[in-house]
C-alpha positions as CSV (number, residue, x, y, z in Angstrom):
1,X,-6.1,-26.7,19.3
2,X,-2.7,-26.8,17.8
3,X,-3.8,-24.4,15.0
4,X,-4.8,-21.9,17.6
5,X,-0.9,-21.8,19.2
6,X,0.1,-21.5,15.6
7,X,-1.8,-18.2,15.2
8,X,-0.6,-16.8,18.9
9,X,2.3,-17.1,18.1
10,X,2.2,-15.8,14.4
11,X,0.5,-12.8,15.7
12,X,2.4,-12.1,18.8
13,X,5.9,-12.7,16.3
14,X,4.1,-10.2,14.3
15,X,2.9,-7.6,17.2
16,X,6.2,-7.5,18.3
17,X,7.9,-7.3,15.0
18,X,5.3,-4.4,14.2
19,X,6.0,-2.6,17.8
20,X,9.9,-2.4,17.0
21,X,9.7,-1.3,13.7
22,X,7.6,1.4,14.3
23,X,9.2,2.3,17.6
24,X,12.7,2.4,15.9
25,X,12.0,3.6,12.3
26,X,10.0,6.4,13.2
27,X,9.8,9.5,15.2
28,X,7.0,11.2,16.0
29,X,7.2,14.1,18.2
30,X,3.9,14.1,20.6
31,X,4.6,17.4,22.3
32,X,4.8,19.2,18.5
33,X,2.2,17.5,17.5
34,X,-0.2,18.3,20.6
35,X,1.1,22.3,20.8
36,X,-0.1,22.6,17.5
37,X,-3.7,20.7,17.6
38,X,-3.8,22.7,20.4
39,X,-3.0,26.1,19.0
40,X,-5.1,25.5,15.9
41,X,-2.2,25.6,13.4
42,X,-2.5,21.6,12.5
43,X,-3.6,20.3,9.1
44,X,-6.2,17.1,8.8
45,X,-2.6,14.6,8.5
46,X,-1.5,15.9,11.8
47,X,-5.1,14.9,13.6
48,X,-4.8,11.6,11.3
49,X,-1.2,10.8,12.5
50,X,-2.3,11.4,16.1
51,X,-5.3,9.1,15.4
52,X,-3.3,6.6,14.6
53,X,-1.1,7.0,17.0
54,X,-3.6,6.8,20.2
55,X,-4.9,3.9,18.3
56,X,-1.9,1.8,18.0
57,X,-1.0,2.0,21.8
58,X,-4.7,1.3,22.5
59,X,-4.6,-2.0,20.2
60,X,-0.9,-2.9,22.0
61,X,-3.0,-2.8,24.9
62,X,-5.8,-4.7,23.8
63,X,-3.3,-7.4,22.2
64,X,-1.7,-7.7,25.9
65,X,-5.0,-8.2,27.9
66,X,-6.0,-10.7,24.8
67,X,-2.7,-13.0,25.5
68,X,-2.8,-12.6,29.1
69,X,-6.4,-14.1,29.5
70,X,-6.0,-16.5,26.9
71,X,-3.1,-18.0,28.7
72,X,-5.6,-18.6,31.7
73,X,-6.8,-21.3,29.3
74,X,-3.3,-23.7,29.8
75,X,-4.3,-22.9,33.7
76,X,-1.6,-21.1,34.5
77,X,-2.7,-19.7,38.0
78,X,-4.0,-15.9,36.3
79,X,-7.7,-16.7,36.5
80,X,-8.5,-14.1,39.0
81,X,-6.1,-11.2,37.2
82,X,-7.5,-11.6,33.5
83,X,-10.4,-15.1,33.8
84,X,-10.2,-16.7,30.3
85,X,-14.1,-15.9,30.0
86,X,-12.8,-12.3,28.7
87,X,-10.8,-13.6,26.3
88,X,-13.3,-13.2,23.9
89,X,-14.6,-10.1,24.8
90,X,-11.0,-8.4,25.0
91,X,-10.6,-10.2,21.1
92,X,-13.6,-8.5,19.8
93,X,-12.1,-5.0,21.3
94,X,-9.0,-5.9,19.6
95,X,-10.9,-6.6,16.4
96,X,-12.6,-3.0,16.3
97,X,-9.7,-0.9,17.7
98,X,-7.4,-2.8,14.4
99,X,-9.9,-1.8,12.0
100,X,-9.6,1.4,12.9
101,X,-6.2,1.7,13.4
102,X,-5.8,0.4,9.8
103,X,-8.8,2.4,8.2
104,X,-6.5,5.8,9.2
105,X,-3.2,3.5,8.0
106,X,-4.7,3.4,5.3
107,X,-6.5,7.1,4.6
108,X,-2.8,8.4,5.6
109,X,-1.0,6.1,3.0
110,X,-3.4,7.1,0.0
111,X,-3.0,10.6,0.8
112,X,0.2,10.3,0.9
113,X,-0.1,8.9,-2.6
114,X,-2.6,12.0,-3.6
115,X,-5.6,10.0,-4.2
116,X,-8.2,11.8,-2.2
117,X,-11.2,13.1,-2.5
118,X,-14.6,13.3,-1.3
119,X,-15.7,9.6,-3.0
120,X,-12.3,7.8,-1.4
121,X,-13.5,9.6,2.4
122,X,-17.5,8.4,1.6
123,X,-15.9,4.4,1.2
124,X,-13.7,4.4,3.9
125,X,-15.9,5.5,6.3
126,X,-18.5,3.0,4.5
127,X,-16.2,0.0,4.8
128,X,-15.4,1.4,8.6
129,X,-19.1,1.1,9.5
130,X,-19.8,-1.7,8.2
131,X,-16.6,-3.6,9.5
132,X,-17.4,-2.4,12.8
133,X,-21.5,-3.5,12.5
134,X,-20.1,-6.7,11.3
135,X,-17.7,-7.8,14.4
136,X,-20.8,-6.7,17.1
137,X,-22.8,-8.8,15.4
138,X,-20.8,-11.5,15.4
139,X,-20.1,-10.8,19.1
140,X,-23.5,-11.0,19.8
């Protein structure tokens, strides 16, 4: 049990930590970004960055509706908002929606580094596949 409040918090110092920095460090411009997916004139990194993007305020979301019903566990009076019997459901979206998120991290990063290529794209979306298999088996 104590273990488990270890980890919230770990990964709730770390969420937050995460948020900021990437809320404060960098800038991405949406309405640039959307005028030109929409217009045709944006390259594969542009649709990646977006990706990424959607996905990270999809996992914040996730990450919020995980804490929120797990704290129905310490009977806090939220049972009929967010019951703690989703708590595990909401973790196994949080689960997929972070592998992605991190699969495009990570095809943006090693582009960025100019390894790319037809082999690295193949075992990405391997390891994607098989990560994502994995957790709805387990949530089975």
């Amino acid at each position: 049990m104590e273990i488990h409040l270890w980890f919230q918090r770990f990964f709730i110092a770390l969420l937050a930590f995460h948020v900021f920095v990437v809320v404060v460090f960098t800038r991405f411009k949406w309405m640039y970004s959307l005028r030109s997916i929409w217009h045709r004139k944006a390259g594969s990194l542009l649709y990646l960055m977006v990706i990424q993007r959607l996905s990270s305020w999809i996992v914040l979301g996730t990450a919020l509706l995980v804490i929120i019903s797990g704290l129905d566990w310490f009977k806090l009076g939220i049972g009929g908002f967010l019951p703690f019997s989703q708590h595990l459901r909401y973790d196994v979206y949080l689960i997929m929606t972070l592998i992605i998120h991190v699969a495009v991290g990570a095809k943006i990063a090693l582009r960025r580094k100019g390894i790319e290529g037809c082999l690295v794209n193949i075992s990405i979306l391997v390891i994607i596949i098989y990560l994502l298999l994995l957790v709805a088996y387990l949530a089975l």
